[in-house]
N, C-alpha and C positions, 0 to 999 in steps of 0.2 A: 480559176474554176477547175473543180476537176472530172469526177466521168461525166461523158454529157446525159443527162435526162435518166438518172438511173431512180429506181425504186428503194425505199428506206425504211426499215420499220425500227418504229422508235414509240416506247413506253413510258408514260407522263403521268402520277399520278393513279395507276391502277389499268388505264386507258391506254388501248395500243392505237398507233396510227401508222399511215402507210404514206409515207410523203415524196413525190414525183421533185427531183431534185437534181443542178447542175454540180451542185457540192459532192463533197468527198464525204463517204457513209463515216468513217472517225468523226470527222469535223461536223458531223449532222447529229450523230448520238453524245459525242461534247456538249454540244448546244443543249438535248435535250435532257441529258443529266444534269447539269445548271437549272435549268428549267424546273426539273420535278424535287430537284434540291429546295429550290427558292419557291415554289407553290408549298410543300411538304413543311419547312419551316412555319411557311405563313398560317397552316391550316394548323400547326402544333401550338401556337401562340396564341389561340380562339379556338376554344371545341366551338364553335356556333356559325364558323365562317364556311361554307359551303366552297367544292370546287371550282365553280362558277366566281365567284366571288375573289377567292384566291387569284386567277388566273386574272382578272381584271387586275386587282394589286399589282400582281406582281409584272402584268403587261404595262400600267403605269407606273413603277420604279424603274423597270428597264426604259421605257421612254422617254423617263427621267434624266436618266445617267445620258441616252443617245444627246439631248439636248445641250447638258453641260457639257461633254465633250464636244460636240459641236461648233460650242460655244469657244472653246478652249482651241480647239481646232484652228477656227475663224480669226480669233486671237492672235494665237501664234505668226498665222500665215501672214497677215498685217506687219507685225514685227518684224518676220524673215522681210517682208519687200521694204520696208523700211530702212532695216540695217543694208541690203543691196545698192539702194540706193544711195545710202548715205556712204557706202563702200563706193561705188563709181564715181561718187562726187568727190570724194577724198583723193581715188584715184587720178582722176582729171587734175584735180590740184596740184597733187604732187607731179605730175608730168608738167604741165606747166609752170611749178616753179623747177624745174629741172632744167626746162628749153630756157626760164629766163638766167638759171645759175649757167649755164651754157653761153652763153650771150654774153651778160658780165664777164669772168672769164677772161674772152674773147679781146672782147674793149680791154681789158687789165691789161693783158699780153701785147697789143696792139699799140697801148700808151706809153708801158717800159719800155718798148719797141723802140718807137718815136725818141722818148726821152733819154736813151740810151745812144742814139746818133746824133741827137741834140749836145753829146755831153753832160749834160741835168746829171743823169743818175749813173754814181756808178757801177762798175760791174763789177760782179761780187765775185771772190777768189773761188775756186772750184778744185 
């Protein structure tokens, strides 16, 4: 957020307003250039559409697009915990067959060991 609680005046269609705002005045007249861009179109596409009219449209395109994205958002996040998970269970995996290659190993070491005082195996030139 940026300055707290400042004043904004921002023109929409012919229509100035004064908007009480924790935004950033750039990031408020962004907004509202979008805005009278995407009314301003709508009303060139229809001489018969009123700006009332317009601003409905174009409040439901935008709540359009909030919703897909949304959607896509919700999506995503699903996937990311997904893959996390399926990443810590891989992880776990590979630790455990690490501790049991560790182990094996071990016994191998332990059996030449054996089999090497036994006589059994010989011992290789070095």
């Amino acid at each position: 957020m940026g300055v707290p609680n400042s004043k904004v005046r921002l023109t929409i269609c012919g229509s100035s307003y004064v908007i009480s705002t924790n935004e950033n005045e750039d990031y408020m007249q962004n907004l509202a250039d979008r805005l009278n861009l995407d009314m301003n179109e709508m009303m060139s596409s229809s001489h018969t559409i009123s700006i009332t009219a317009a601003a409905v449209l174009t409040a439901l395109n935008y709540r359009d697009e909030l919703e897909k994205a949304s959607g896509s958002a919700d999506n995503m996040r699903r996937q990311i915990k997904d893959y996390l998970e399926d990443a810590a269970s891989a992880k776990m995996a590979a630790e455990e067959l690490r501790r049991e290659n560790a182990v094996i190993k071990k016994r191998m070491n332990d059996l030449e060991a054996r089999l090497k005082r036994a006589d059994i195996l010989p011992t290789t030139a070095e």
